[in-house]
N, CA, C and O atoms as a Tinker XYZ file with bonds, in Angstrom:
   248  protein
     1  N      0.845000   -1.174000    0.000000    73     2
     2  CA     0.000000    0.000000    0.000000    64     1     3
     3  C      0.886000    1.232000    0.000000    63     2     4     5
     4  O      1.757000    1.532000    0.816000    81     3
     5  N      0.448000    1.941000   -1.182000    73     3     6
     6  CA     1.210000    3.103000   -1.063000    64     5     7
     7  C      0.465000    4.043000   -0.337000    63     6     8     9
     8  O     -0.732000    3.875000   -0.572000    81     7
     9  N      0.794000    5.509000    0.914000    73     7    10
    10  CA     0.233000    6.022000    1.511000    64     9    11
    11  C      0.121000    7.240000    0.615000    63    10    12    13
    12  O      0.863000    7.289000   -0.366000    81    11
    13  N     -0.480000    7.937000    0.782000    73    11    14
    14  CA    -1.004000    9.281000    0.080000    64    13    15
    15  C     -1.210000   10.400000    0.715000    63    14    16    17
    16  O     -0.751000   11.488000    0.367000    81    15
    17  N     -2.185000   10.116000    2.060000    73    15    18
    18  CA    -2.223000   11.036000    2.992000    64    17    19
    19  C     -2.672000   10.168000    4.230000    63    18    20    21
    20  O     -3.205000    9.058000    4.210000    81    19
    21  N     -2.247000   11.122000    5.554000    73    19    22
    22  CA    -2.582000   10.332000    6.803000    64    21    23
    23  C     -3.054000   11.486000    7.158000    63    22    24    25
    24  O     -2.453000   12.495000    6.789000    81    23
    25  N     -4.307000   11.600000    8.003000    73    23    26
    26  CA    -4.514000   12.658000    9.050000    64    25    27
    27  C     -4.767000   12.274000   10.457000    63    26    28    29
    28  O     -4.277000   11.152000   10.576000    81    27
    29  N     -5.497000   12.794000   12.036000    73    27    30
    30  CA    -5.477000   12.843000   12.766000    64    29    31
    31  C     -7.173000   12.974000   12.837000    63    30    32    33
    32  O     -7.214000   14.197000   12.966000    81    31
    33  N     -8.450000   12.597000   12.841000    73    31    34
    34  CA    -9.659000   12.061000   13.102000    64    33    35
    35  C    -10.139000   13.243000   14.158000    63    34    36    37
    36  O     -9.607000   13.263000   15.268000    81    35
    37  N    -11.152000   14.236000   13.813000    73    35    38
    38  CA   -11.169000   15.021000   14.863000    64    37    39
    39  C    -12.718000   15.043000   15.281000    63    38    40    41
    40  O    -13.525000   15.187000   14.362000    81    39
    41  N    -13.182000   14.916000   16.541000    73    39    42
    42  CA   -14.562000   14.604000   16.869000    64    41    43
    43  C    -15.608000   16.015000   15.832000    63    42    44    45
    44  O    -15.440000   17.182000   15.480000    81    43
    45  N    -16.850000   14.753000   15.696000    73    43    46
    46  CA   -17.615000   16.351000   14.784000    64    45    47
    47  C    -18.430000   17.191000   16.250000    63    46    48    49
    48  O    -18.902000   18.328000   16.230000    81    47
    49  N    -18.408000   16.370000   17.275000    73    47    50
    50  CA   -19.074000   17.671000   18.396000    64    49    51
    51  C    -18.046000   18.332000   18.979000    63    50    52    53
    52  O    -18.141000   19.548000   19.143000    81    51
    53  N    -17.013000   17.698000   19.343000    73    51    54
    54  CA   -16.240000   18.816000   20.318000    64    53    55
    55  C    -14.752000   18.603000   20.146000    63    54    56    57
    56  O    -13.948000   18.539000   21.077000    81    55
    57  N    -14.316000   18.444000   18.152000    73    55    58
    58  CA   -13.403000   19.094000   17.687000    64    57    59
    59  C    -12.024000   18.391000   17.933000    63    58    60    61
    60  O    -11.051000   18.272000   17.189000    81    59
    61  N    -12.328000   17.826000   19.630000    73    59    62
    62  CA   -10.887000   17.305000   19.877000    64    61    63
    63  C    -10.501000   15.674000   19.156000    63    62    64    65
    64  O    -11.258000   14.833000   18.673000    81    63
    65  N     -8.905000   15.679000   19.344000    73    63    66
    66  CA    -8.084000   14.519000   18.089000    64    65    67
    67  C     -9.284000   13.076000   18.841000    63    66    68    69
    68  O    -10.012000   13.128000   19.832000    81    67
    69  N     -9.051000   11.996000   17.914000    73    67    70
    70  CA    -9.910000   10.982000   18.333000    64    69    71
    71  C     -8.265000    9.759000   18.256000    63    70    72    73
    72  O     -7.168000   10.120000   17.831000    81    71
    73  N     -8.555000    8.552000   18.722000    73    71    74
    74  CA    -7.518000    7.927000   18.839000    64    73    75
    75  C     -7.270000    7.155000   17.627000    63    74    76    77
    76  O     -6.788000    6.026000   17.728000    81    75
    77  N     -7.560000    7.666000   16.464000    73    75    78
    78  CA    -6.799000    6.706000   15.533000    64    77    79
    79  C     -6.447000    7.771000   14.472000    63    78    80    81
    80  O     -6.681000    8.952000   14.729000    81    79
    81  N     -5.718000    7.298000   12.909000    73    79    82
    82  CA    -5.383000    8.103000   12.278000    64    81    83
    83  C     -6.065000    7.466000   10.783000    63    82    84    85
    84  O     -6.233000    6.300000   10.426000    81    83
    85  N     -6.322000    8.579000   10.203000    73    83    86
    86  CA    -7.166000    8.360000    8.884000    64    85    87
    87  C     -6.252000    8.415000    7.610000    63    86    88    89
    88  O     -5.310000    9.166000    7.356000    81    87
    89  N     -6.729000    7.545000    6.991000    73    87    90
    90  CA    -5.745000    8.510000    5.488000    64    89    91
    91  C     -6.333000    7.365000    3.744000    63    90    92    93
    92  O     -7.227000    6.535000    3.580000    81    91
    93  N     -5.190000    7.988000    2.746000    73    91    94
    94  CA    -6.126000    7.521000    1.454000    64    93    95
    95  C     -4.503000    7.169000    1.201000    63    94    96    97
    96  O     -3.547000    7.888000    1.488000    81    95
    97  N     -4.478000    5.206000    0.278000    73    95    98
    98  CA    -3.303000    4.760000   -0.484000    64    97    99
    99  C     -3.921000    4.274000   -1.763000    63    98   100   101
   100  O     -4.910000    4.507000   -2.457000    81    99
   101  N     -3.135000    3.687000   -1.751000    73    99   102
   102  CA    -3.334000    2.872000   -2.938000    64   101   103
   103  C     -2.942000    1.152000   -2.925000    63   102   104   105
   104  O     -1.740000    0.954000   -2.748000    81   103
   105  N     -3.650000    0.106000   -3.061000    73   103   106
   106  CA    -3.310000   -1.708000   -3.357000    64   105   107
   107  C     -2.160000   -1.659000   -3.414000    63   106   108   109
   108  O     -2.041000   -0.981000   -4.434000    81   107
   109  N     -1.294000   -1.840000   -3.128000    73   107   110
   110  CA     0.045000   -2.561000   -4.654000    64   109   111
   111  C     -0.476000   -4.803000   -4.067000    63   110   112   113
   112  O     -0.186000   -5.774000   -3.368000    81   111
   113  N     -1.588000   -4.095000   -5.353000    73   111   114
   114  CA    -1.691000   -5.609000   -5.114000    64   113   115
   115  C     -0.638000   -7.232000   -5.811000    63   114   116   117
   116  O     -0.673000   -8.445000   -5.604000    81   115
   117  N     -0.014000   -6.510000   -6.468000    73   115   118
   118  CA     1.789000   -7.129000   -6.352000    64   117   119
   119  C      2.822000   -7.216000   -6.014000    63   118   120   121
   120  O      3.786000   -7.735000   -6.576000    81   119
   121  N      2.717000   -6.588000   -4.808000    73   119   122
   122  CA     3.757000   -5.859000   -3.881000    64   121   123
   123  C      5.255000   -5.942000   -4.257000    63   122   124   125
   124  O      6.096000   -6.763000   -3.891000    81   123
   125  N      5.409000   -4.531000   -5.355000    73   123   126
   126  CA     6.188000   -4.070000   -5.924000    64   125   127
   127  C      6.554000   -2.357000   -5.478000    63   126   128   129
   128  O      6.982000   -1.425000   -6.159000    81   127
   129  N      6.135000   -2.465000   -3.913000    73   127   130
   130  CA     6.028000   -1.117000   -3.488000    64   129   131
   131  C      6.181000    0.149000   -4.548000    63   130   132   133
   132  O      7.057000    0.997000   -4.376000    81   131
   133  N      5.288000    0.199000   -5.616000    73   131   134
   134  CA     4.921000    1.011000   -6.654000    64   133   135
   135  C      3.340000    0.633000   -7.373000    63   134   136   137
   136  O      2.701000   -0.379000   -7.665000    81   135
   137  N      3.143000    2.428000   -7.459000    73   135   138
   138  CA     1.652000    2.278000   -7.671000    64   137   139
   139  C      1.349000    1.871000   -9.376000    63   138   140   141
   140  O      1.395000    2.782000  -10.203000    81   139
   141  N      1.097000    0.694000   -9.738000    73   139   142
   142  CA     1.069000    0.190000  -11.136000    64   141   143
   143  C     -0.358000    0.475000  -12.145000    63   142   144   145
   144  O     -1.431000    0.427000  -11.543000    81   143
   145  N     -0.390000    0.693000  -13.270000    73   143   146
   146  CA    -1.536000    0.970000  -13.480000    64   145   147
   147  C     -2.993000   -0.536000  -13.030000    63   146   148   149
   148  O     -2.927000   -1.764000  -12.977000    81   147
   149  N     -4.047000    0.409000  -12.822000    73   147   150
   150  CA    -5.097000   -0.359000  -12.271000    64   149   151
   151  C     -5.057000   -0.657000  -10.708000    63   150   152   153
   152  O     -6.089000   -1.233000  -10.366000    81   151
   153  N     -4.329000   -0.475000   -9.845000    73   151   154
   154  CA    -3.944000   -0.673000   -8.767000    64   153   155
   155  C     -5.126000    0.764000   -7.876000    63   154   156   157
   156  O     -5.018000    1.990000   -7.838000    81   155
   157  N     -5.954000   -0.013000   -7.408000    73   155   158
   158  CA    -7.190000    0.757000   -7.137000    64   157   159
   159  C     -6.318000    1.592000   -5.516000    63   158   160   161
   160  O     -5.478000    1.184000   -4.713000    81   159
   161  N     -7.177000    3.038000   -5.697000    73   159   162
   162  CA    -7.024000    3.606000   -4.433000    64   161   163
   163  C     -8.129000    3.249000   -3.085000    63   162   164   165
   164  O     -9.306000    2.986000   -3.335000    81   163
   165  N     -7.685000    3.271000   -1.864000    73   163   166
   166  CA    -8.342000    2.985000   -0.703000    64   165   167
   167  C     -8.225000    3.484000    0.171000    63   166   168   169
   168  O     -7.259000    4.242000    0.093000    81   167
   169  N     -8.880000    3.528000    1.437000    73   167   170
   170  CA    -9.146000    4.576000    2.534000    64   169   171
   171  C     -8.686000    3.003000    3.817000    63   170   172   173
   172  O     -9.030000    1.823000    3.885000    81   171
   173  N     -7.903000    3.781000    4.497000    73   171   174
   174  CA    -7.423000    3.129000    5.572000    64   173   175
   175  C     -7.380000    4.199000    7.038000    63   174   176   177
   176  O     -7.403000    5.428000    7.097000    81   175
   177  N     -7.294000    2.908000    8.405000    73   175   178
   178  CA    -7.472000    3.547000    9.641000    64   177   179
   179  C     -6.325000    3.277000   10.083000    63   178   180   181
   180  O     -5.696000    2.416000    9.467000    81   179
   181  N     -5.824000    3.787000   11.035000    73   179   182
   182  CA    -4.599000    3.320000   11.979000    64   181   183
   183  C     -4.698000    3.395000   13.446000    63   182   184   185
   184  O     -4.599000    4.575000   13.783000    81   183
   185  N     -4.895000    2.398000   14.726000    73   183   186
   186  CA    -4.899000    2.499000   15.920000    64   185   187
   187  C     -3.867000    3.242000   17.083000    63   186   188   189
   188  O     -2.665000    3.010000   17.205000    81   187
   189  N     -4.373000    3.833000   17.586000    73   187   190
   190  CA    -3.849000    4.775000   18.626000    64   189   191
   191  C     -4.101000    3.403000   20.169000    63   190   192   193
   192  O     -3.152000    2.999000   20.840000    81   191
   193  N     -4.984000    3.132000   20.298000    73   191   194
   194  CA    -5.426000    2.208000   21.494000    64   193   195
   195  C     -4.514000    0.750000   22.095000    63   194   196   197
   196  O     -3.978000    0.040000   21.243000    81   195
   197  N     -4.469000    0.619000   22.617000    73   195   198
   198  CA    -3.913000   -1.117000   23.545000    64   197   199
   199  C     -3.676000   -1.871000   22.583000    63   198   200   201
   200  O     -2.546000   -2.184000   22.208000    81   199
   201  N     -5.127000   -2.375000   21.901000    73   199   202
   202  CA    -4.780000   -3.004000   20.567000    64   201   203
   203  C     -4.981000   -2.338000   19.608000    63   202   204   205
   204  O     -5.979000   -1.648000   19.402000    81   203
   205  N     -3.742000   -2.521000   18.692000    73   203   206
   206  CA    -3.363000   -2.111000   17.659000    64   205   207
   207  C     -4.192000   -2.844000   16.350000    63   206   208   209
   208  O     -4.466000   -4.038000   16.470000    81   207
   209  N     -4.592000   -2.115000   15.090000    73   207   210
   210  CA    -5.286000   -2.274000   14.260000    64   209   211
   211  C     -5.084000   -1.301000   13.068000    63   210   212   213
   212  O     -5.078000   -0.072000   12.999000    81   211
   213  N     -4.901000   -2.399000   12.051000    73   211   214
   214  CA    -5.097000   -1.354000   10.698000    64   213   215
   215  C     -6.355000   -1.952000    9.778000    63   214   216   217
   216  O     -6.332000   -3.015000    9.159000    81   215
   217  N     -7.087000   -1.320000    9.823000    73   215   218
   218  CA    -8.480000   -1.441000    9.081000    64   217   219
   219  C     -7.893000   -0.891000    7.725000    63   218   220   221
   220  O     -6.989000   -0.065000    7.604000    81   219
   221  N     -8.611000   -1.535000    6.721000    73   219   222
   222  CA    -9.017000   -0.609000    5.012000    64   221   223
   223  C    -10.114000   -1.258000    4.494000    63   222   224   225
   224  O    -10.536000   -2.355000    4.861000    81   223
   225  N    -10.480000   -0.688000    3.795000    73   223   226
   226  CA   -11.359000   -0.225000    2.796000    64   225   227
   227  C    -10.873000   -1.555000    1.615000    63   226   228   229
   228  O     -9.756000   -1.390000    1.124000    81   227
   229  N    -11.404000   -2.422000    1.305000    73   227   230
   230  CA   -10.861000   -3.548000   -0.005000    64   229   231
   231  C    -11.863000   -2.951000   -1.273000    63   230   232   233
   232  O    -13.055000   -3.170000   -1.489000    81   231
   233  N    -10.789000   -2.037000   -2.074000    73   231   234
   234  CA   -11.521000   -1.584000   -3.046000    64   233   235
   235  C    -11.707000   -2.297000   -4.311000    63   234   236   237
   236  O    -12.456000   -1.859000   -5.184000    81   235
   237  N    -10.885000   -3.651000   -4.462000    73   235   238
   238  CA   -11.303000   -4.738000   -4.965000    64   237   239
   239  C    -13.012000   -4.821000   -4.947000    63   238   240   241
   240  O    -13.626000   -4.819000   -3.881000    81   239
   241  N    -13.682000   -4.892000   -6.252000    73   239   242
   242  CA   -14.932000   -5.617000   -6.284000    64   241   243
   243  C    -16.073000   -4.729000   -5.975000    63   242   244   245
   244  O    -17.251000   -4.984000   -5.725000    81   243
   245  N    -15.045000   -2.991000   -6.105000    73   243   246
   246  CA   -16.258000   -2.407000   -6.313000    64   245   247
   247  C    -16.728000   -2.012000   -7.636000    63   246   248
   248  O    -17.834000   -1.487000   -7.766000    81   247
């Protein structure tokens, strides 16, 4: 996955950071750490908490 952007998740009532981090990559679903043509973009999370977690978005199959 190539990263693109990461940000910092900020509550919509009261503004302050939330514990994980947001951002938009891209598959390298050949892992050729390079973005190849067709290699779909995706939205991923990153954990701040105890347990650790990276969530995405499988933009495969949309």
């Amino acid at each position: 996955m190539k990263r693109v952007k990461i940000a910092v998740a900020l509550g919509t009532q009261d503004g302050k950071p939330r514990n994980y981090r947001f951002g938009y990559g891209y598959l390298d679903k050949n892992f050729n750490y390079k973005v190849d043509k067709g290699e779909p973009k995706l939205y991923f999370e990153v954990s701040n908490f105890s347990t650790p977690y990276v969530f995405y978005d499988n933009p495969i199959g949309k």
